[in-house]
N, C-alpha and C positions, 0 to 999 in steps of 0.2 A: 504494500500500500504506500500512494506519495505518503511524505510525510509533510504538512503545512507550514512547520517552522521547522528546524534543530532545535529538537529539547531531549532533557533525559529523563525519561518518565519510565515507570514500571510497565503503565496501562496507557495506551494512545484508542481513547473512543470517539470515531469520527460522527461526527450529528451534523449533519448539513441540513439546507433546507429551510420551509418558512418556520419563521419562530415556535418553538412550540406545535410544528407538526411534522416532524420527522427527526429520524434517528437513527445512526448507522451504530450497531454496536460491534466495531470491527478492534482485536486488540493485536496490539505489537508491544512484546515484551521484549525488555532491555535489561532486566537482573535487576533496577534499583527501583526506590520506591517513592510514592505519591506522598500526596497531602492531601488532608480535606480542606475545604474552600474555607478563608481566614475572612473577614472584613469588620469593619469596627459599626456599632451602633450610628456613631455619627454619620457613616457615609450613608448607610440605610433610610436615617433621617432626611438627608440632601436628597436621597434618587426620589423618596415620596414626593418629595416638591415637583420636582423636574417630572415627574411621573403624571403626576397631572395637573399638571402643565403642558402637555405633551403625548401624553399616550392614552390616557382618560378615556379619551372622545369617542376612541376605535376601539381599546381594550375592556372599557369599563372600571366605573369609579372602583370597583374590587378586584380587579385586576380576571374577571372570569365570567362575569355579567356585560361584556359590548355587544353590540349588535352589528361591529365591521370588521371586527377579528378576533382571534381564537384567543383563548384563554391564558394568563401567564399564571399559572399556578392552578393548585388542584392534582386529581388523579392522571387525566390526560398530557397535562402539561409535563409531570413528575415521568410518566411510562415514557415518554419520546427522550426527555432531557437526562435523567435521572442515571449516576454513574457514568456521564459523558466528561470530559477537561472543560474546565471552563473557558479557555480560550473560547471553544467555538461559541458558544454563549454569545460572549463580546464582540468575536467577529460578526455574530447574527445583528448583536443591537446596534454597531456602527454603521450598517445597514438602514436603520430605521429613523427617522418618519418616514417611509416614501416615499420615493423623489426628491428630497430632503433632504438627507443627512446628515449634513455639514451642520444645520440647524445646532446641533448638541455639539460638543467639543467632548474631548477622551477624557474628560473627568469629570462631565455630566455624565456619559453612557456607562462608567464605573459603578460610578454613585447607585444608577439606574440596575445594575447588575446587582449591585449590592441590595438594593431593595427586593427585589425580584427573589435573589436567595432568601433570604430573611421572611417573604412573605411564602414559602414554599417552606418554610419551618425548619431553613439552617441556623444552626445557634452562630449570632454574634461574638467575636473573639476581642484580644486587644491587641493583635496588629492588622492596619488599613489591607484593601485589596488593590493588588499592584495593577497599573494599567499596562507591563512589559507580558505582551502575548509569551515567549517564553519561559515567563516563572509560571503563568497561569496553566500552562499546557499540563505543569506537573499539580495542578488541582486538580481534582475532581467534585464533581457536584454530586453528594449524595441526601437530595432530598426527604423528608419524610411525609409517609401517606396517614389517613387517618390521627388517632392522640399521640401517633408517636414521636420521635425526635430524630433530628441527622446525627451524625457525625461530629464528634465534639471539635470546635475550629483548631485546624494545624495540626492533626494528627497524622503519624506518620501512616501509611498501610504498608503489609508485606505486598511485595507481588505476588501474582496469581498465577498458578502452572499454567506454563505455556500450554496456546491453543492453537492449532492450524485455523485455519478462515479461509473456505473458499471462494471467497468473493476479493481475495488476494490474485487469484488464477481465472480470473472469470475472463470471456474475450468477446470480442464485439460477435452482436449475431448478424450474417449479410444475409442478402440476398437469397445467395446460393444456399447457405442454411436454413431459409424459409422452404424453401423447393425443393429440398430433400438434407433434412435436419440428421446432423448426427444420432445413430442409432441409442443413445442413451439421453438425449434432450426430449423435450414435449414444448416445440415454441408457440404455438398457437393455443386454440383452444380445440383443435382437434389437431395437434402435432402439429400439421403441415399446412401449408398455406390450399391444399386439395379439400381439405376435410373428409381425409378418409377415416381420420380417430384410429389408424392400426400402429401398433407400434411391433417393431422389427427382432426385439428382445428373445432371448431363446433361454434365458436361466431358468426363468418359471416353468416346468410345465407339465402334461394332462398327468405324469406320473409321480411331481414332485409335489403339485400343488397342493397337496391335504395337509403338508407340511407350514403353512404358512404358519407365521404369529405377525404381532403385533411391534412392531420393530421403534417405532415411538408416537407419540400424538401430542396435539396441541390443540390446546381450547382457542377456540374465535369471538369476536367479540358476539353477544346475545344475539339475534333473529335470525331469519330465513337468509338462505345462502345460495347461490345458483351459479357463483364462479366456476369455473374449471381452473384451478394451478396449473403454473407454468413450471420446468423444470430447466434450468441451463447451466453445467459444468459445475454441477454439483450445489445449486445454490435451487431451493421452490422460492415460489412467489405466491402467495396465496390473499385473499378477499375477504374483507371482514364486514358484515351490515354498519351501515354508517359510515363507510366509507373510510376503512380502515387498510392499510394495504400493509403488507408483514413479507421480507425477507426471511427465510429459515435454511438454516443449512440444513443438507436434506438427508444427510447421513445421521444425525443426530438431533433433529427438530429444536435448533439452540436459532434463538433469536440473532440476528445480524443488525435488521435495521426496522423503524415501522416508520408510515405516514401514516396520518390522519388529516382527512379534510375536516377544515370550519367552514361548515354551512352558513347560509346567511339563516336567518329566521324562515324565511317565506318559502325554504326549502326543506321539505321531510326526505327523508333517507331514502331511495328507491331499490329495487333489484337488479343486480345487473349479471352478465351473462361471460364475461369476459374478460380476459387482459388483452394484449397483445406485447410485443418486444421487437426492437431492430437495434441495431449498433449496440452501443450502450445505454437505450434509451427503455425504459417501461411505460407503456402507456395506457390510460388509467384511466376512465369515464369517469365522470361524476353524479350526485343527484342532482345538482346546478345546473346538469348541463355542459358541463367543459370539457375538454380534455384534456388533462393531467400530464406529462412528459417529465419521469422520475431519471435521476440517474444509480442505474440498478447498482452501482457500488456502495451508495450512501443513502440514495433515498432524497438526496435533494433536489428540489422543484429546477428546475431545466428550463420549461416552458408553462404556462395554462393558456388554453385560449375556449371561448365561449364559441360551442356548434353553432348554435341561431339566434339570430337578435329576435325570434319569437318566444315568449314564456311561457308557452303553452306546448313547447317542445321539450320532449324530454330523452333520455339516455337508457333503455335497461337493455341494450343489448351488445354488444362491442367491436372495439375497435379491429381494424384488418392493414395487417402495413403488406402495402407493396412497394416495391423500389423505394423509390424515397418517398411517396406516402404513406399517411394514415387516413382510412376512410371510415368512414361509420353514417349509420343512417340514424333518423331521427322516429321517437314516438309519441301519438298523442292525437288526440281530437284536435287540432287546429284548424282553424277554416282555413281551405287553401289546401289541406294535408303536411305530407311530410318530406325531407330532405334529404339526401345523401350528401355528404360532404369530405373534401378529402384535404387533410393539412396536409403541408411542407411539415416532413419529420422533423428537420436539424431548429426549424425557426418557429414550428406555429402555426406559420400564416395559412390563412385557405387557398387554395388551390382554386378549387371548382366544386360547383355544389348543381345536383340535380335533384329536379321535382318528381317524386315517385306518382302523383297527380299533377299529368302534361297538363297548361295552358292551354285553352282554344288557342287555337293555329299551330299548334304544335301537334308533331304527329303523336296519334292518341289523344288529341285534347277534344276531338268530338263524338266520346265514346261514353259522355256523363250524361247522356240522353238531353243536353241543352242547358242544363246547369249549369249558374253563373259560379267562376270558380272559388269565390268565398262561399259558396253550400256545396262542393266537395267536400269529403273530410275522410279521413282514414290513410293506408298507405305507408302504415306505420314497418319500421325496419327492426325488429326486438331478433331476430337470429343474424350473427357474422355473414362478412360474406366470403366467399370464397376465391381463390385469385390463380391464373393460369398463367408463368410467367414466360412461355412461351408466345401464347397469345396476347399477352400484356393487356387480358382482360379480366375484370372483377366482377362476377356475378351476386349479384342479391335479389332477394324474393318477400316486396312489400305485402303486408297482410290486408284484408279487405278491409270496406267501409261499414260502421255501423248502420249508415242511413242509406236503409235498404231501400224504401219506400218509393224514391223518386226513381228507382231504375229500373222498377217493376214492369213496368208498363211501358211500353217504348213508344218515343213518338217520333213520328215518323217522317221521312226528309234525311237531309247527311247526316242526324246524327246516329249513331248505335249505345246500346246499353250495356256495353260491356267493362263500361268502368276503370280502363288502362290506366295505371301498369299493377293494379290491386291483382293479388295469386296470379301476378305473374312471375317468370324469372327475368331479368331486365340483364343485360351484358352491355356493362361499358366500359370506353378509352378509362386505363388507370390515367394515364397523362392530365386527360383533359375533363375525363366524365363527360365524353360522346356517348350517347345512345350507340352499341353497334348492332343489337339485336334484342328482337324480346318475343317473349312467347306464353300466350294467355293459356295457363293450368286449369283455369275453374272462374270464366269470366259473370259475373254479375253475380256475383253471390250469395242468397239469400238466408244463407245457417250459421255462418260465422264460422265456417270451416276450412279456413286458412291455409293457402298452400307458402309457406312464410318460412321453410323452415332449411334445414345444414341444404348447402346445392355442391353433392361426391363430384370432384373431377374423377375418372377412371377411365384406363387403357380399356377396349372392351371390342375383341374382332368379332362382326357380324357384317352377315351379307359379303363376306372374303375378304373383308377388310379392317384393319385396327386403326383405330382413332379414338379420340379424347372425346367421352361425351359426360353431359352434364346429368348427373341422376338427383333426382327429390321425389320425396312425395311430400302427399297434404295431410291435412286431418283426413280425411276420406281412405285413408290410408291405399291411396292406388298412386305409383310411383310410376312418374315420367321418364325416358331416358333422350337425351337433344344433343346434338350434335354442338360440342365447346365451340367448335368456331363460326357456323353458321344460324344455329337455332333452329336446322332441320329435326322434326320429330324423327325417332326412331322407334320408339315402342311405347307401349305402359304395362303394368301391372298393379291386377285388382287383387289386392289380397282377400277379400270375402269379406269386410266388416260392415258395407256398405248398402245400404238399399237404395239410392235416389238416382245413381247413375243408371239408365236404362241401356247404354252402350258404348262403347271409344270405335271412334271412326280408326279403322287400324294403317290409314294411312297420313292425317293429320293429328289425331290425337285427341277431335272435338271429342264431348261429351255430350250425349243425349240425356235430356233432364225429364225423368219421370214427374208431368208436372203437378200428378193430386199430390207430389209430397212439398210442392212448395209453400210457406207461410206465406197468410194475408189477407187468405179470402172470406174471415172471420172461423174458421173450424179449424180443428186440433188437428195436427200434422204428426205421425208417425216415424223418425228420420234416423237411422244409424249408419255413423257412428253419433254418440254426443257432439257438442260441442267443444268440449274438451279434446276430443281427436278419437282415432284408431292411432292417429301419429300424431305427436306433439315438437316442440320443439326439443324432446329430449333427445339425442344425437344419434342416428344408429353407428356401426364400425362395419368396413370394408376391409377384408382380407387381398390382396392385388393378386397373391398366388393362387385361392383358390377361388376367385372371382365369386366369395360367398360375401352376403349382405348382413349385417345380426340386427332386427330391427325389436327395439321394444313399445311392444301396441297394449291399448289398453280396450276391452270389448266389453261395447257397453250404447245404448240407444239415447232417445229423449222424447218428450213431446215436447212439440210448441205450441203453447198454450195460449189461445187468445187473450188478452187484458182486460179489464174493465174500460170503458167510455173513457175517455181524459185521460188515462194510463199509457204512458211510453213503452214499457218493459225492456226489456232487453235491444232488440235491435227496433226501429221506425216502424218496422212491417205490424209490431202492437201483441206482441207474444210476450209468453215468460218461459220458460226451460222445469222441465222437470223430468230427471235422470233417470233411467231404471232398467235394467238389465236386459241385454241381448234375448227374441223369444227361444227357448229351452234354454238357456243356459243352467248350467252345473254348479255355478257358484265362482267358478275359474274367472279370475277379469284379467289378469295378467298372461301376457302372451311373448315370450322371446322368439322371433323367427327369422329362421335363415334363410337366405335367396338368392341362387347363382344369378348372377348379375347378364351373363353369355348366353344360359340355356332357360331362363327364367321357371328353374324349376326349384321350389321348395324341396330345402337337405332335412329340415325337419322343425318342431313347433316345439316347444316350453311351456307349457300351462301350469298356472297357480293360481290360491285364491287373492295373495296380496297385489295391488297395481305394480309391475313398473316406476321407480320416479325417478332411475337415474339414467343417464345416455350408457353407451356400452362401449366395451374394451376389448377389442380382438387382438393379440398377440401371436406371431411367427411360435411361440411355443404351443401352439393349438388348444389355447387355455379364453375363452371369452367369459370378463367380470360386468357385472350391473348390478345394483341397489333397487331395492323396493318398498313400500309402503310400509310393512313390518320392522322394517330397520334390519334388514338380513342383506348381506352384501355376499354377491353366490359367483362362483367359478365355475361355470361347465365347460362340455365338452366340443371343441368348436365342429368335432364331424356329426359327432350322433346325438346333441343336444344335451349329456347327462350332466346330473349336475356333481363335481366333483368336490364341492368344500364350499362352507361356509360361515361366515360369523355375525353374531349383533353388534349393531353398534349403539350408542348412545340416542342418536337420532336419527332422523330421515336424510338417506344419500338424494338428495335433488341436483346435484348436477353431473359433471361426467367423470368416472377415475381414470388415472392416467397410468404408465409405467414410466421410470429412469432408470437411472444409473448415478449409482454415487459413493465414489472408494473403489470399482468395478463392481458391485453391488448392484441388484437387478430390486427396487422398490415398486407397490404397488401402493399408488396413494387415492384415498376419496374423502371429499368435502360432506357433513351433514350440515345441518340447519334447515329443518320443515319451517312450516309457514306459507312457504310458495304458491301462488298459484293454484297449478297444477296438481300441490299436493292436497292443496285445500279441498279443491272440485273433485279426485276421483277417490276422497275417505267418506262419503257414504254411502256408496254400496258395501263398504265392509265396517259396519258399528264395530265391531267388537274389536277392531283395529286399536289400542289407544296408545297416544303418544304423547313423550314429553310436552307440556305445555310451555314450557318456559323456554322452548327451543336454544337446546344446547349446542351451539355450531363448535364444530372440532373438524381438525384434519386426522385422519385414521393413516399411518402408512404399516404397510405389510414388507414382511423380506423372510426367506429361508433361515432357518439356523445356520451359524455357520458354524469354522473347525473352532471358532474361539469359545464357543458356548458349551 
């Protein structure tokens, strides 16, 4: 690790970043030893003055009560700062007012430090705190939480046995590493910038797997959780509710570094779906709205820049870097709909932004049955998208409009009611965010049955030929397959969950809609799958050797129920939803199934009674992992479905597990934290399901015994 200054310190803990929300706990030992943080009463006194005079306005007269920045004391403040040198401290305050600086001189911002300890419950000493960055580097700040107390001032400390840190050896990720990632990383949220979710690893497998344990865990901050962890050169990255972002080394679940976002007021927490990473950069959604640009060494802010000057736009699904972008789409009811937008990695800035709801005169903009573009709405981007860096194209798949109503009925003249680019898949210029193609999945939508979700690049010879085609399916759980560079259909597949499609034209792909099942015309509608899906956005996994698919479906129906007079319900069409099991069904709602992608013939099916709620995990060692509603995280068999090990965990697995390497060490890690969605809507067909209420989010990572144990 650089080192900031020459100093001779036992412990060098690097904390960059904005004040009070980030923290790199990286250490370099040297044999000799620290101090704890010394300052006199008096200077504590002076920093109050200067403090508000100064930093009041934004921080709060208590230094944790502002309403335009985070908190300088308290628990949050103590978790990021707490056991760092205080240098950096003071490099952080000389930094502040904003824009300003220079405002304070080096023995106001002392003073200001000195208050700061002092109000974080360091004991005042009787010698002053030096403003020489290198005596400070040998402080350390050790805070106390709760009644307790720090460290008494100017105490020596032993050093601490040396520790390796792999964020000492960490290296930038390119390009080339997004397109075919070293076999022991996980850089996206399905590995690779393909989103096939397989990872290449061969230690695990169908004959060692019963063997797993528990290799270490980590508690997350409290609620629902939907991240997928990143893994890279031995260092995860993992997602905490509230917007909490955690470094851990992944060999030993030991803290490195955390951010924490300060929201403003007018923002509550949301769910989000993803990280992403390039160079040295991690990038970070927020509930604000922003994107975040960490530097994955320390944790300190890089960049932030706001997706949309709308507020009514919001973040829960993630970022996707190609070349030198990052793009991400937008969610929400705004009038107008929603955005895709792609920053410049190095700087922030946007790039190019497209409208998932084309404008009249844009091609697709006359497909809103004549709607003026402020009562379009929907088009929301909540799944990654996926990126082909040959084609230098990015595929994403906006979800439909709630406002069903106006597109029922078509009126007639140029316009159509097909609703572009809502469940389509959309393929644009990364450069520029051209439209280069799109292709309408399930045009006009009237169930909320979203084709919105992972879009598999995969090699796939059909018809004598091999080429890259783009595979999805929707909630209807019937999967497209389209030619990556053209947007020619090539097939579908109906997995059987489905009543309302009456047929696929088998050489464009249309769907014939059985129309007594559509809502609206005042009578109860009969429609499977739910609206929840047969397919959600929980991810399937792609094997490339054996051209098998592992998708996790949940089977299950709905009515839609007409409303009362004046009643909205759910979508404009004037229904409500009400869930209820597949006809005959056995009790089974949870469905693992495999699907050669080539011969489109089903390897075989999984049936249980708990849903589904995590994406899946296909590995070269012929071992595929997924999480379900029970909190049982199960490893079968990827030829003949069986299931070969499994364990509980704490909570509900909702997002995807991943594998690494770390030491040469082959990990299997999954995120819990219910709450979600998804897990909300498919736990009442199973009552007797119960689950932690207090949602306990933790990282679970698995590994083999090894010869040490």
């Amino acid at each position: 690790m650089k080192a900031m200054l020459m100093c001779s310190v036992a412990v060098r803990v690097r904390m960059m970043g904005a004040l009070g929300l980030a923290a790199a706990m990286t250490y370099v030992v040297s044999g000799q030893q620290i101090q704890s943080a010394t300052f006199t009463a008096e200077q504590a006194t002076a920093g109050k003055l200067a403090y508000d005079q100064h930093c009041a306005t934004c921080h709060g007269s208590n230094l944790d009560d502002g309403q335009f920045a985070p908190p300088l004391k308290g628990e949050q403040f103590q978790t990021s700062w707490s056991g760092g040198t205080i240098d950096l401290l003071l490099r952080k305050l000389t930094t502040m007012p904003p824009g300003e600086p220079s405002r304070l001189g080096v023995d106001e911002h002392v003073e200001l430090l000195a208050y700061i300890l002092r109000s974080n419950k360091v004991t005042a000493g009787t010698q002053p705190l030096p403003s020489d960055l290198a005596v400070l580097a040998g402080m350390i700040f050790a805070g106390a939480s709760g009644s307790g107390e720090g460290l008494a001032p100017g105490l020596d400390l032993p050093a601490p046995p040396p520790r390796r840190n792999p964020l000492d050896r960490i290296t930038p990720v390119t390009s080339a590493m997004l397109a075919i990632p070293p076999a022991g990383d996980w850089l996206t949220w399905r590995r690779s910038a393909d989103a096939q979710g397989f990872s290449p690893l061969t230690h695990i497998t169908k004959n060692n797997v019963a063997q797993l344990r528990v290799a270490w865990s980590w508690s997350l901050p409290p609620g629902p959780n939907e991240v997928t962890p990143l893994a890279h050169d031995g260092v995860i990255f993992v997602h905490g509710f509230g917007d909490k972002v955690q470094a851990l080394d992944a060999a030993t679940g030991d803290l490195l570094w955390q951010y924490s976002r300060w929201l403003p007021r007018a923002s509550r927490p949301s769910l989000k779906r993803a990280l992403a990473i390039g160079g040295y950069q991690l990038f970070v959604p927020t509930s604000d709205a922003h994107i975040v640009a960490l530097d994955v060494k320390t944790g300190q802010v890089l960049w932030d820049t706001p997706i949309s000057d709308n507020p009514a736009h919001g973040l829960t699904g993630g970022p996707l870097v190609a070349k030198d972008k990052v793009i991400i789409g937008t969610t929400g009811g705004a009038p107008g709909g929603n955005i895709i937008v792609a920053l410049d990695a190095e700087t922030g800035e946007r790039a190019w932004r497209f409208h998932t709801i084309p404008r009249p005169g844009q091609p697709g903009g006359e497909s809103w049955n004549g709607l003026p573009v402020e009562e379009r709405t929907g088009g929301s981007v909540w799944t990654v998208g996926s990126y082909d860096h040959g084609l230098n194209l990015a595929f994403f798949g906006p979800s439909p409009t709630y406002d069903t109503a106006p597109l029922r009925d078509l009126v007639h003249g140029d316009n159509s009611n097909d609703a572009l680019y809502t469940n389509a898949t959309v393929a644009l210029d990364a450069d520029t965010g051209e439209l280069v193609w799109h292709y309408s999945h399930l045009p006009n939508d009237q169930w909320d049955l979203d084709w919105a979700f992972e879009r598999h690049l995969v090699r796939l010879s059909l018809n004598g030929a091999t080429k890259t085609y783009v595979v999805t399916g929707g909630k209807p759980a019937v999967f497209d397959a389209l030619d990556a560079e053209t947007g020619q259909y090539a097939y579908s597949m109906d997995l059987g969950l489905q009543n309302f499609i009456r047929s696929i034209d088998p050489k464009t792909g249309a769907k014939e809609i059985d129309a007594t099942k559509v809502p609206g015309d005042g009578t109860t509608k009969f429609v499977c799958p739910a609206t929840i899906g047969g397919k959600n956005w929980l991810p399937s996994s792609y094997n490339p050797e054996t051209h098998l698919l592992f998708v996790p479906l949940f089977e299950s129906c709905v009515d839609y129920v007409p409303v009362a007079p004046g009643e909205r319900g759910l979508l404009s069409t004037g229904v409500r939803l009400s869930l209820r099991p597949r006809p005959g069904s056995d009790g089974n709602f949870g469905r693992l199934e495999a699907i050669n992608l080539e011969t489109r013939e089903v390897a075989w099916i999984a049936r249980q009674r708990a849903p589904w709620t995590s994406g899946v995990l296909a590995t070269a060692g012929g071992v595929v992992f997924a999480g379900s509603l029970d909190r049982r995280f199960v490893a079968h068999d990827d030829v003949t479905g069986e299931e070969l090990w499994s364990v509980r965990l704490n909570d509900i697995p909702s997002n995807a597990p991943i594998a690494y390497l770390a030491d040469g060490q082959q990990y299997i890690a999954v995120v819990v934290g219910g709450g979600g969605h998804h897990n909300a809507n498919v736990a009442p067909l199973t009552p007797e399901i119960r689950n932690p209420p207090d949602r306990g989010a933790a990282v679970w990572v698995f590994a083999l015994p090894t010869d040490r144990e």
